[in-house]
GUTITI-78700 format. One line per 4 residues: their letters; for each residue x negated, y, z of C-alpha. Coordinates in Angstrom, 1 decimal. Example, Ala and Ser with C-alpha at 12.3 -4.5 7.8 and 13.67 -1.06 7.14 Angstrom:
BEGIN
as = -12.3,-4.5,7.8; -13.7,-1.1,7.1 $
This chain:
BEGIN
xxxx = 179.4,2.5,-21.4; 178.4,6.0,-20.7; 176.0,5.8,-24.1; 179.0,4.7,-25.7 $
xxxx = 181.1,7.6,-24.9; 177.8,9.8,-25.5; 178.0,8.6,-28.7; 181.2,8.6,-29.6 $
xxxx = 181.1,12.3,-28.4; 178.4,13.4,-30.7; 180.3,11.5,-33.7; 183.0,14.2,-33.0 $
xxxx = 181.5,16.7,-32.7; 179.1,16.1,-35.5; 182.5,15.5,-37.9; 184.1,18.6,-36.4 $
xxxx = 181.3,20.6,-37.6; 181.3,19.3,-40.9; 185.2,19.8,-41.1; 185.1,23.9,-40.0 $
xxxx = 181.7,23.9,-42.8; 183.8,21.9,-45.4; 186.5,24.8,-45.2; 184.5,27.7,-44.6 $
xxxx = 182.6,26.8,-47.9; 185.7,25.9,-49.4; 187.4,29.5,-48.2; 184.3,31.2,-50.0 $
xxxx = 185.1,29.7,-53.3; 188.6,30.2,-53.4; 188.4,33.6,-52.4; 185.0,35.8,-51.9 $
xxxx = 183.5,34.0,-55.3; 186.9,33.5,-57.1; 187.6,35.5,-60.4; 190.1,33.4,-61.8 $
xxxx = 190.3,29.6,-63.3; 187.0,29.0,-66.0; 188.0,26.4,-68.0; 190.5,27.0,-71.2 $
xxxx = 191.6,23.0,-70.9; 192.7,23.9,-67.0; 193.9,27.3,-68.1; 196.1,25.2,-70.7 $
xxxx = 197.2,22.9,-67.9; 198.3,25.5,-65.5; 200.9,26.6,-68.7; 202.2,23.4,-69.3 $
xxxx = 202.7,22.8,-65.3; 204.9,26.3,-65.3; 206.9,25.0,-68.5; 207.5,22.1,-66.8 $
xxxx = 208.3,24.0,-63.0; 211.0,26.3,-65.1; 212.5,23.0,-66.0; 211.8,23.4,-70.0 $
xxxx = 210.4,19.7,-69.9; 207.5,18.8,-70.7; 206.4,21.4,-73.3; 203.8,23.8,-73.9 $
xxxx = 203.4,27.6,-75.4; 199.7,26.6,-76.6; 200.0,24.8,-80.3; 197.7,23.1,-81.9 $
xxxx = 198.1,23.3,-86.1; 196.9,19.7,-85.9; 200.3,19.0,-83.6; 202.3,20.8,-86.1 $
xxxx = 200.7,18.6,-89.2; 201.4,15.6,-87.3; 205.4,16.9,-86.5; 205.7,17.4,-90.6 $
xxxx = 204.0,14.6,-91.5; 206.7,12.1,-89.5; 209.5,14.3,-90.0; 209.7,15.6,-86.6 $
xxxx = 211.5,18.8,-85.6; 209.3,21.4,-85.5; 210.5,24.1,-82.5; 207.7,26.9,-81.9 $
xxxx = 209.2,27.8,-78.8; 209.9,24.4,-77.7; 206.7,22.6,-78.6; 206.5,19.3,-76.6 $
xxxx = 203.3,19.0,-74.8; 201.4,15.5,-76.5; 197.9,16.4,-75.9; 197.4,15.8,-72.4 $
xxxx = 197.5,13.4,-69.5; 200.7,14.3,-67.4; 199.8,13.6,-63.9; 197.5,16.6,-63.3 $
xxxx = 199.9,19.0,-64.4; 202.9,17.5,-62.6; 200.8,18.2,-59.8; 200.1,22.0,-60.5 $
xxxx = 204.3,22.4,-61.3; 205.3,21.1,-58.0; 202.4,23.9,-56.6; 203.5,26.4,-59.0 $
xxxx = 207.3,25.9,-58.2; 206.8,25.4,-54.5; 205.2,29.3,-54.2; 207.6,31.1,-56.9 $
xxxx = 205.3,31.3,-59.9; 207.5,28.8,-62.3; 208.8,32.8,-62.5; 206.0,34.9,-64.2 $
xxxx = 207.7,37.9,-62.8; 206.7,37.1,-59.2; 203.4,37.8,-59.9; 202.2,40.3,-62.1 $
xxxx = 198.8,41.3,-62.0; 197.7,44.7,-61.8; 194.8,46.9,-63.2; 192.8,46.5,-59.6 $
xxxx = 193.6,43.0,-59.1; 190.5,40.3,-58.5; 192.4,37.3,-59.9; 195.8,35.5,-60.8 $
xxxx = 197.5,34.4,-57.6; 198.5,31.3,-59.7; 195.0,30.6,-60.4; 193.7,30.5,-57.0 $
xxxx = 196.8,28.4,-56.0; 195.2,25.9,-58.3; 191.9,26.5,-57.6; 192.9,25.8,-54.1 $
xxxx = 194.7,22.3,-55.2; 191.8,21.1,-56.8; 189.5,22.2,-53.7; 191.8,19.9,-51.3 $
xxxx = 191.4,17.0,-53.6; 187.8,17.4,-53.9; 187.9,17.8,-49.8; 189.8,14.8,-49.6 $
xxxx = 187.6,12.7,-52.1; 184.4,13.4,-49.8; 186.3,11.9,-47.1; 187.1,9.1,-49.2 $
xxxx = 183.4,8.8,-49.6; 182.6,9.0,-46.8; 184.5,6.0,-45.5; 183.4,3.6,-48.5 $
xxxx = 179.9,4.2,-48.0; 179.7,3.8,-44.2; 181.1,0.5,-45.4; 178.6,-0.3,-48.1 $
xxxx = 175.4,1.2,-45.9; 176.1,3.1,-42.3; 177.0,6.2,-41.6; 173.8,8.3,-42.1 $
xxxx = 173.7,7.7,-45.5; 177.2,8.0,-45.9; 176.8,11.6,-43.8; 174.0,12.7,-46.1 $
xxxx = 176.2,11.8,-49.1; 179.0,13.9,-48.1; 176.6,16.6,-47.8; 175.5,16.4,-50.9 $
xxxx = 178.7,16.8,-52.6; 179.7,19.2,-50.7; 176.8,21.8,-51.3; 177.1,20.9,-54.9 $
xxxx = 177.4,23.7,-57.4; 178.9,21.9,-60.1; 182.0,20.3,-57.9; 183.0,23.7,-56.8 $
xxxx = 182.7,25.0,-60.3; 184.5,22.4,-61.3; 187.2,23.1,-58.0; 187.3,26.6,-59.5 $
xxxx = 188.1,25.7,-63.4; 191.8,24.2,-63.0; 190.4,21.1,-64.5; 191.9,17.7,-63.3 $
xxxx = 188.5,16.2,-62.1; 189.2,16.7,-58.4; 192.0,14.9,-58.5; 190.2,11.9,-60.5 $
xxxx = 187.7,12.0,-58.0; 190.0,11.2,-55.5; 192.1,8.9,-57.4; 188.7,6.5,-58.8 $
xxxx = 186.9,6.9,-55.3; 190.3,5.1,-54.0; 190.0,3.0,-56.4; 186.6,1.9,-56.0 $
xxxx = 187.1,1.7,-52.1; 189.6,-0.9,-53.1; 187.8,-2.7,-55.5; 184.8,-2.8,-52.5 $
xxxx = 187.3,-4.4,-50.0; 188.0,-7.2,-53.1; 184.5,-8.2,-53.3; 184.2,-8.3,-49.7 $
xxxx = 187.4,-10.7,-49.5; 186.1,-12.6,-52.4; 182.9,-13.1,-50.5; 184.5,-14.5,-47.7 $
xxxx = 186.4,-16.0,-49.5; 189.9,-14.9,-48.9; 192.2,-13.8,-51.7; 191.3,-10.6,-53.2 $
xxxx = 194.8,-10.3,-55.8; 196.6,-8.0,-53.3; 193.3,-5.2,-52.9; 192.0,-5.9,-56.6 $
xxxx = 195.3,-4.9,-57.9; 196.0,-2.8,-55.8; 192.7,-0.8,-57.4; 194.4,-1.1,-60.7 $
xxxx = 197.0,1.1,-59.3; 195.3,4.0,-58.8; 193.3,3.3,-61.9; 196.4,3.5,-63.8 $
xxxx = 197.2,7.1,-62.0; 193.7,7.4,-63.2; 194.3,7.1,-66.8; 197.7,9.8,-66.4 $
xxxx = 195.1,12.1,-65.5; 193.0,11.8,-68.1; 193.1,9.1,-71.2; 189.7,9.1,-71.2 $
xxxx = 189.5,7.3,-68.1; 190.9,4.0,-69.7; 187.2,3.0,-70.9; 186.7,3.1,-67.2 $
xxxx = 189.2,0.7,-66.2; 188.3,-1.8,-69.6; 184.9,-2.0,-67.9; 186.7,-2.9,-64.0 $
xxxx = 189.5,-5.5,-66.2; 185.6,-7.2,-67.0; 184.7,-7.0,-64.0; 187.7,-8.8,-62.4 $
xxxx = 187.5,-11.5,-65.0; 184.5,-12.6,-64.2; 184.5,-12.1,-60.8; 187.0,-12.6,-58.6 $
xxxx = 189.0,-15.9,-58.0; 191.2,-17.4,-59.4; 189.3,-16.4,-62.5; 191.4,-14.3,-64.9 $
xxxx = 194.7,-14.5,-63.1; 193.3,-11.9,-60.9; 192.5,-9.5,-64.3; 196.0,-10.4,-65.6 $
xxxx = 197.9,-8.8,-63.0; 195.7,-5.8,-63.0; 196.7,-5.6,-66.8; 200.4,-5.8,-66.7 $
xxxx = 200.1,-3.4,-64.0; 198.1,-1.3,-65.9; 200.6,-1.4,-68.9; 202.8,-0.1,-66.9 $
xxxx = 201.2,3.1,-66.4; 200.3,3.2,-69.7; 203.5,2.0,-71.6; 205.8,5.4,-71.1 $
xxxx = 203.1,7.5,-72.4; 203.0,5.9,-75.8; 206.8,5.5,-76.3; 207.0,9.2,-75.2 $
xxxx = 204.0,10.1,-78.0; 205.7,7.9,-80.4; 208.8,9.6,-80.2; 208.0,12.9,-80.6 $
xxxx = 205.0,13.2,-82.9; 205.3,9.8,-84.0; 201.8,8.7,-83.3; 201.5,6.2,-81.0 $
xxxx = 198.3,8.2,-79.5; 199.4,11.6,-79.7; 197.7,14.4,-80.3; 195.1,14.0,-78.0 $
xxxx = 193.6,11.2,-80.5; 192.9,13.9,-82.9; 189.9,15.2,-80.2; 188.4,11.5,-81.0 $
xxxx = 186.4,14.1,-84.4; 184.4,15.5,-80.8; 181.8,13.4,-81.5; 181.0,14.7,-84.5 $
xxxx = 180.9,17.9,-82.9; 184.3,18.8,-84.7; 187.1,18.3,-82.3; 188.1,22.2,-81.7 $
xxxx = 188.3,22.4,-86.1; 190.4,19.1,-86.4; 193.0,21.0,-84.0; 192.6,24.1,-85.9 $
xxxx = 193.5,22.7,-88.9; 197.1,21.8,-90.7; 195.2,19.8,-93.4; 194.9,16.0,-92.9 $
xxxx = 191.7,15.3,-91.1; 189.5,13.3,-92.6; 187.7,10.0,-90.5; 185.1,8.4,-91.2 $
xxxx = 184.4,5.0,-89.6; 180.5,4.9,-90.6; 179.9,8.1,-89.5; 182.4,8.2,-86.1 $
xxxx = 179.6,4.8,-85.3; 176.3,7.0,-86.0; 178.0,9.9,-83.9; 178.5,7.6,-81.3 $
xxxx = 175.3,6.3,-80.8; 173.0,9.3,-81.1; 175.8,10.8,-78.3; 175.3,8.2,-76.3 $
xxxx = 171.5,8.2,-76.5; 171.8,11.8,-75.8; 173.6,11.3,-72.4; 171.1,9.3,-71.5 $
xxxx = 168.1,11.7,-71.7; 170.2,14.1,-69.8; 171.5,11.7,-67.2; 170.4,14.1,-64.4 $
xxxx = 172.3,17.3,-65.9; 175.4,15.1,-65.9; 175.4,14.0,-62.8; 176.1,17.0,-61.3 $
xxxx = 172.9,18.2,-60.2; 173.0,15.0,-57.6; 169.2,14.6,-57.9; 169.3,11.0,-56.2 $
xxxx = 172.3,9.9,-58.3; 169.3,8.5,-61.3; 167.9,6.0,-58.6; 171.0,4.5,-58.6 $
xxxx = 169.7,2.8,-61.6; 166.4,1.7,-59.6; 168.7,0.0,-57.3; 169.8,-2.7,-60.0 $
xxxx = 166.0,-4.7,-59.7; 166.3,-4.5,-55.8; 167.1,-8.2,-54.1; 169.9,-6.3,-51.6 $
xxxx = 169.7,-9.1,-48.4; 173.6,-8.6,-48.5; 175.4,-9.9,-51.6; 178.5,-7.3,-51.2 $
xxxx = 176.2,-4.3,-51.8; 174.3,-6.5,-54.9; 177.6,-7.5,-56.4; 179.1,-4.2,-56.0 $
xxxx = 176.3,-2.3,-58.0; 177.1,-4.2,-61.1; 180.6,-3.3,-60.8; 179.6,0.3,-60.7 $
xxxx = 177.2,0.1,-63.5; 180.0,-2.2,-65.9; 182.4,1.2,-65.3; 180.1,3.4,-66.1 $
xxxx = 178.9,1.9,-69.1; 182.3,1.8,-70.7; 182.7,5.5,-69.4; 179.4,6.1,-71.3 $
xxxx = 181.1,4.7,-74.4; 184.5,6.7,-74.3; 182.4,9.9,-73.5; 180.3,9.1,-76.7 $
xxxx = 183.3,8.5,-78.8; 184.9,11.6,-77.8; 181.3,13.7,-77.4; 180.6,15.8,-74.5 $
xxxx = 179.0,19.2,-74.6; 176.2,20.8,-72.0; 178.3,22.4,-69.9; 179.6,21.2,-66.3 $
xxxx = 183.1,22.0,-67.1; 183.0,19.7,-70.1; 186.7,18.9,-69.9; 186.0,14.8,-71.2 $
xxxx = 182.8,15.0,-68.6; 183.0,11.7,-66.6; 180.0,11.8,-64.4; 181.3,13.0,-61.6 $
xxxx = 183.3,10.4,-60.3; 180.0,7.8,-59.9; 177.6,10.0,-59.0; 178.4,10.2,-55.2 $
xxxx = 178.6,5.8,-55.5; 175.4,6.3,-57.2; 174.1,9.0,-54.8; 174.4,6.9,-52.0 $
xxxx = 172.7,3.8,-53.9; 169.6,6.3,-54.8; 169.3,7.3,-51.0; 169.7,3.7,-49.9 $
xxxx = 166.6,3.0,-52.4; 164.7,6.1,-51.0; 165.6,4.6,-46.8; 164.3,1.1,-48.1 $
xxxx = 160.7,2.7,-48.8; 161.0,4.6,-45.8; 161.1,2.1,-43.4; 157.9,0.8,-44.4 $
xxxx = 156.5,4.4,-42.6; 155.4,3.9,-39.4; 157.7,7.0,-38.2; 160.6,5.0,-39.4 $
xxxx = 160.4,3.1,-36.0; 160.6,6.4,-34.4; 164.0,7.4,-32.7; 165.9,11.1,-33.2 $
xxxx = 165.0,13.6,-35.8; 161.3,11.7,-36.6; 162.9,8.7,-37.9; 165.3,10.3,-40.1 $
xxxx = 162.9,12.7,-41.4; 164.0,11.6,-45.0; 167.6,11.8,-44.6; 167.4,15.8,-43.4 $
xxxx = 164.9,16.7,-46.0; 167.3,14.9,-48.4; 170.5,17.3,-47.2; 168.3,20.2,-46.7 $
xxxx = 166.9,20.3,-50.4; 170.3,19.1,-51.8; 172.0,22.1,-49.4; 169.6,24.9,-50.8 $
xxxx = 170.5,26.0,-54.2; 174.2,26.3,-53.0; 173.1,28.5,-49.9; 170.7,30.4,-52.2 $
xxxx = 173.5,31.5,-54.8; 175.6,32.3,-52.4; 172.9,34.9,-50.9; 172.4,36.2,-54.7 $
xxxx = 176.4,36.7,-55.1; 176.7,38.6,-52.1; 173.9,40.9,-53.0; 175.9,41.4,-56.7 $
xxxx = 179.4,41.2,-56.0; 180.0,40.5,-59.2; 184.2,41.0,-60.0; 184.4,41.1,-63.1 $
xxxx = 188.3,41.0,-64.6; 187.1,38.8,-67.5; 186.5,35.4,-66.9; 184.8,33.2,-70.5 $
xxxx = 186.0,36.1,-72.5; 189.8,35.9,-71.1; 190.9,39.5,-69.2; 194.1,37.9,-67.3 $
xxxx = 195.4,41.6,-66.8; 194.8,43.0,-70.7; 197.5,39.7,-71.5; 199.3,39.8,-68.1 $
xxxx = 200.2,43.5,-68.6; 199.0,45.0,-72.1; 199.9,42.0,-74.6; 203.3,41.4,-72.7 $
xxxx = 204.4,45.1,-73.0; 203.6,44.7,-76.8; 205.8,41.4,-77.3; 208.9,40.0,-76.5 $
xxxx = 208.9,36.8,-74.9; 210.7,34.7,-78.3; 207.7,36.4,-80.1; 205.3,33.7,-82.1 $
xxxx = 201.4,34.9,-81.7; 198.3,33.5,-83.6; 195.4,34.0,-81.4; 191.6,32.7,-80.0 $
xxxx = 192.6,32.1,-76.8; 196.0,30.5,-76.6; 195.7,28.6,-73.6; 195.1,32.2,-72.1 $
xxxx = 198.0,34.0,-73.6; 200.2,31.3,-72.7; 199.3,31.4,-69.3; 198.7,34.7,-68.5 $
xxxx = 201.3,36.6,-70.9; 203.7,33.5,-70.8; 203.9,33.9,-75.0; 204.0,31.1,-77.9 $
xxxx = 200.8,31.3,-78.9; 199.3,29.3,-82.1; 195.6,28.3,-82.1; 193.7,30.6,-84.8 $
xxxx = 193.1,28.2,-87.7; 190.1,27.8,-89.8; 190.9,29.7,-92.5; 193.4,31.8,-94.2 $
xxxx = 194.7,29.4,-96.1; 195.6,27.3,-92.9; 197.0,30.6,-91.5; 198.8,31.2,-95.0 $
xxxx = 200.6,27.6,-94.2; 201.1,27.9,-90.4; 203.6,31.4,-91.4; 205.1,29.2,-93.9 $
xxxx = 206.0,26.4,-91.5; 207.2,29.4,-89.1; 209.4,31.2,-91.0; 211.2,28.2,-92.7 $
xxxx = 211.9,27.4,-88.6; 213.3,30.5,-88.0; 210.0,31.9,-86.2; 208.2,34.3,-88.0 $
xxxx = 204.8,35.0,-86.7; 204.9,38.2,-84.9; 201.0,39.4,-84.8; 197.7,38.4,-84.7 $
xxxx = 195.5,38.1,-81.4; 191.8,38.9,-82.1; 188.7,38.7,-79.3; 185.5,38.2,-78.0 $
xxxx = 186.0,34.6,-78.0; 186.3,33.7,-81.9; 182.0,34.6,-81.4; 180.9,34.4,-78.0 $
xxxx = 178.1,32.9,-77.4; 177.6,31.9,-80.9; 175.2,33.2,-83.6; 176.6,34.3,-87.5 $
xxxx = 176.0,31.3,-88.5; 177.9,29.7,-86.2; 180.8,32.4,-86.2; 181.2,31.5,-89.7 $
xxxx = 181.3,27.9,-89.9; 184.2,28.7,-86.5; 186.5,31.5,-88.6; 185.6,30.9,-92.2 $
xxxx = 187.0,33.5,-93.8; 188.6,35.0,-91.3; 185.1,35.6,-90.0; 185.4,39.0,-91.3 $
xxxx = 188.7,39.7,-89.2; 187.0,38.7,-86.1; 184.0,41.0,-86.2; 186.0,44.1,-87.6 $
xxxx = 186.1,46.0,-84.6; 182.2,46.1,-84.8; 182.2,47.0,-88.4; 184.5,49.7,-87.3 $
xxxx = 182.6,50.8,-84.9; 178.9,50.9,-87.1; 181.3,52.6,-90.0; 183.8,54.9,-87.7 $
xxxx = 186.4,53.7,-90.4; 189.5,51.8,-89.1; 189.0,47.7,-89.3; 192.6,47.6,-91.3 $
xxxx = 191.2,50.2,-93.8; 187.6,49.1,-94.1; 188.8,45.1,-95.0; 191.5,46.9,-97.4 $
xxxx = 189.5,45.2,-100.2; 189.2,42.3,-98.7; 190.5,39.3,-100.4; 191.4,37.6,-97.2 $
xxxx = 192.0,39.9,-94.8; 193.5,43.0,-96.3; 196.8,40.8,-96.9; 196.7,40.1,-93.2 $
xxxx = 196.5,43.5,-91.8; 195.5,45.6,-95.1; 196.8,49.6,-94.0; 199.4,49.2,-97.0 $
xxxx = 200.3,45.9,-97.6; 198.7,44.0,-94.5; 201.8,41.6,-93.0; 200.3,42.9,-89.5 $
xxxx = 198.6,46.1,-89.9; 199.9,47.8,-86.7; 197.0,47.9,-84.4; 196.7,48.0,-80.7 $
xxxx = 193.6,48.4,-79.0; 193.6,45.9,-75.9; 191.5,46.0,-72.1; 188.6,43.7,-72.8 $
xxxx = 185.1,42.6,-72.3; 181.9,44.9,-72.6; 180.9,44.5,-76.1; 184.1,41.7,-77.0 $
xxxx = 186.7,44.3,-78.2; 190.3,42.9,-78.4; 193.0,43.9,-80.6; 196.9,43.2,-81.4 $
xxxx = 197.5,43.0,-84.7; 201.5,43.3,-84.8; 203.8,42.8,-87.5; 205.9,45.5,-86.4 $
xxxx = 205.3,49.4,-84.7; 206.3,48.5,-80.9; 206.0,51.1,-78.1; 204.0,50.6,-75.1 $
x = 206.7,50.1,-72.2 $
């Protein structure tokens, strides 16, 4: 009795530990190492999710050229101001409006950012949101694995994830991944307690459909998540009993889910699929120029097929890098020739592996690129499953070391070194960020206060902007903003479109981001033509000549904002990045306030 209560004592404290680390890390990155939200995609969320908290619907100031093709094409009304939102999954950003309207910032007024300011409030509000979920998700973890293996492993899992670099990046980019980590982790803990009912053979309908519930809220979170729940509808059809009854419900349900999101994309672009289906030309590396673009978009079957596969053989080779930097999570894949003694844990693997596969296939379809804030990256939500598979594999060979049978710290030698190596790399940036103190204003090329403070003063709120950075200018300066096209012919057709609506485009916004982190070649193939627009402010600077006067001659530009007959050849210089000049190119002289 009294090892009992021993026990149960150190259980306590041991959870109560990892509870004050879980925040204190979790205070560090939504504070001490918090600049602002990274990724443009969560960015363009947190715009939506205020359109939607003022009670304007569900809309969006960021628009796509592709979205206004698709508008003409079915004979939809075009408003610039009133854009409906069809590129996204709804749930994440119904989330971030009730946040957003629950602390004031539905009104941009409440909090305007000044020149000394670290960040956004908004953005850590969100950054915060998206910590809790990921908080929440490890517990969720936590409680599956102890069921699939014990405790340790499940302790040692949870460790993992939390001292993993990429999760918190992840928690700190606005994107809707911590939420889908909570959602499939639910999911999959429900899909475990059906194959334990089904293996003692009780009825597993109620808990296997159940799962499709939350895989449903999956799929409103992101569409690419469907592929995952095609591979569990597989799964249940084969599996559980009664066979395919079982897979029907989880359908219908599904359908459910799924059903109001095409009548509403239907409806208003008149394309079953919605914007979003546009992104599909990812694969071919070409998903940002399809949206760019108010030509029709050419597909090619043959060629989507050959994308496909050499994506999906690239994945592969960088299986590691995708999993989040979850070393173990590979030996996952180990784990499928081991004869587990209990059938639960063997059954279960395949399950895991039938989701992923299918997630495999989606990511391919759609492409992915290298970094960790991939917005279509899928990883994450199996490698903890997978994680705790790998260390299971690495316990197995372990116990065949004679300090296995050793009690205390000896005989879980392997699971410490295991959190200790997975635990260093966090601890170690976090020692290199405290020595640099890096605050910089400008997050991925987007400085919150140049559009919070400069662009707004500049424009009127029913102004219509062309930019590189919608998403941001949206957000941060709460303006229409249309997505820079390819070319100027595109451009040419966009103020066409604009003016016959009543919204003539008011100026042009040009930075660091048409070119960052890309070479000329690659700045060309991005601007076209309008190349020459973008790097102006460097020509200027080589030449000490005006960029309006030195692209005078220019065929393509000088129309745009030519010193004489340029449609926008007011300039005003913007707060930017070291070496990323910005500019305003307005169509009429406006005063600073």
């Amino acid at each position: 009795m009294n090892n009992l209560v021993k026990n149960h004592s150190q259980a306590l404290i041991g959870r109560a530990i990892f509870v004050i680390a879980a925040l204190s890390i979790m205070l560090y990155h939504v504070t001490f190492n918090f600049n602002g939200l990274t990724s443009p995609t969560g960015i363009d969320q947190a715009q939506v999710a205020r359109e939607v908290a003022q009670g304007q619907g569900y809309t969006t100031k960021f628009i796509r050229p592709q979205q206004v093709k698709q508008l003409q094409d079915h004979g939809k009304e075009i408003n610039f101001h009133q854009m409906p939102e069809t590129y996204h999954s709804p749930l994440n950003i119904l989330v971030n409006a009730g946040i957003l309207k629950m602390i004031g910032a539905d009104d941009i007024e409440n909090y305007l950012l000044g020149p000394n300011d670290k960040f956004y409030i908004p953005d850590q509000a969100i950054a915060i949101t998206c910590s809790i979920f990921f908080l929440i998700a490890i517990g969720i973890n936590f409680l599956l694995i102890s069921r699939i293996f014990d405790t340790k492993i499940a302790t040692v899992t949870a460790v993992i994830m939390l001292t993993s670099s990429d999760y918190w990046a992840i928690a700190q980019s606005g994107l809707p991944q911590m939420l889908m980590l909570t959602l499939f982790s639910t999911a999959m803990y429900l899909v475990w307690k059906s194959v334990e009912r089904q293996k003692a053979e009780l009825n597993p309908t109620f808990t296997a459909t159940l799962a499709a519930f939350f895989f449903g809220l999956l799929a409103l979170t992101h569409w690419l998540t469907i592929w995952i729940f095609i591979g569990y509808l597989i799964f249940a059809i084969f599996y559980f009993q009664p066979r395919g009854a079982v897979a029907l419900g989880c359908a219908t349900l599904f359908m459910v889910f799924i059903a109001p999101p095409i009548v509403y994309y239907t409806m208003q672009t008149g394309e079953p699929l919605g914007t979003a289906f546009h992104a599909i030309h990812g694969a071919q590396g070409a998903a940002d120029v399809a949206m760019r673009q108010i030509d029709n978009v050419s597909f090619n079957v043959k060629n989507l097929l050959s994308a496909t596969l050499h994506e999906a053989l690239r994945q592969v080779t960088e299986l590691a890098t995708y999993l989040g930097g979850l070393v173990l999570a590979p030996a996952f894949f180990l784990c499928l020739v081991h004869p587990f003694r209990r059938a639960t844990i063997a059954d279960f693997r395949w399950g895991i592996l039938l989701l992923w596969v299918f997630a495999v296939i989606g990511m391919s379809i759609y492409g992915l690129s290298k970094s960790p804030l991939e917005p279509n990256l899928l990883y994450g939500l199996f490698a903890p499953l997978m994680t705790a598979y790998g260390i299971a594999m690495v316990s197995i060979i372990w116990s065949r070391s004679p300090l296995s049978t050793q009690g205390g710290v000896l005989g879980n030698t392997h699971l410490i070194i295991i959190a200790i190596l997975a635990a260093t790399p966090l601890f170690l940036k976090v020692k290199n960020q405290v020595r640099s103190r890096n605050e910089s204003p400008v997050v991925n090329g987007v400085h919150a206060f140049s559009l919070n403070s400069q662009l707004r003063a500049v424009t009127k709120e029913t102004d219509l902007i062309v930019s590189d950075q919608p998403w941001a200018v949206a957000w941060y300066a709460n303006r229409s903003a249309i997505w820079t096209p390819i070319n100027s012919k595109n451009l040419t057709a966009l103020e066409t479109v604009a003016e016959s609506r009543g919204s003539l485009i008011s100026g042009l916004h040009v930075t660091g981001v048409s070119y960052r982190g890309l070479d000329i070649t690659q700045t060309l193939y991005k601007n076209r033509d309008l190349t020459a627009l973008c790097i102006a402010p460097w020509m200027a600077n080589f030449t000490q000549v005006r960029q309006n006067q030195l692209l005078a001659n220019n065929p393509a530009i000088a129309p745009l904002i030519g010193p004489s007959q340029g449609s926008y050849k007011y300039v005003y210089p913007l707060i930017s990045a070291r070496f990323e000049p910005s500019f305003y190119y307005a169509r009429e002289d406006v005063s600073r306030n």
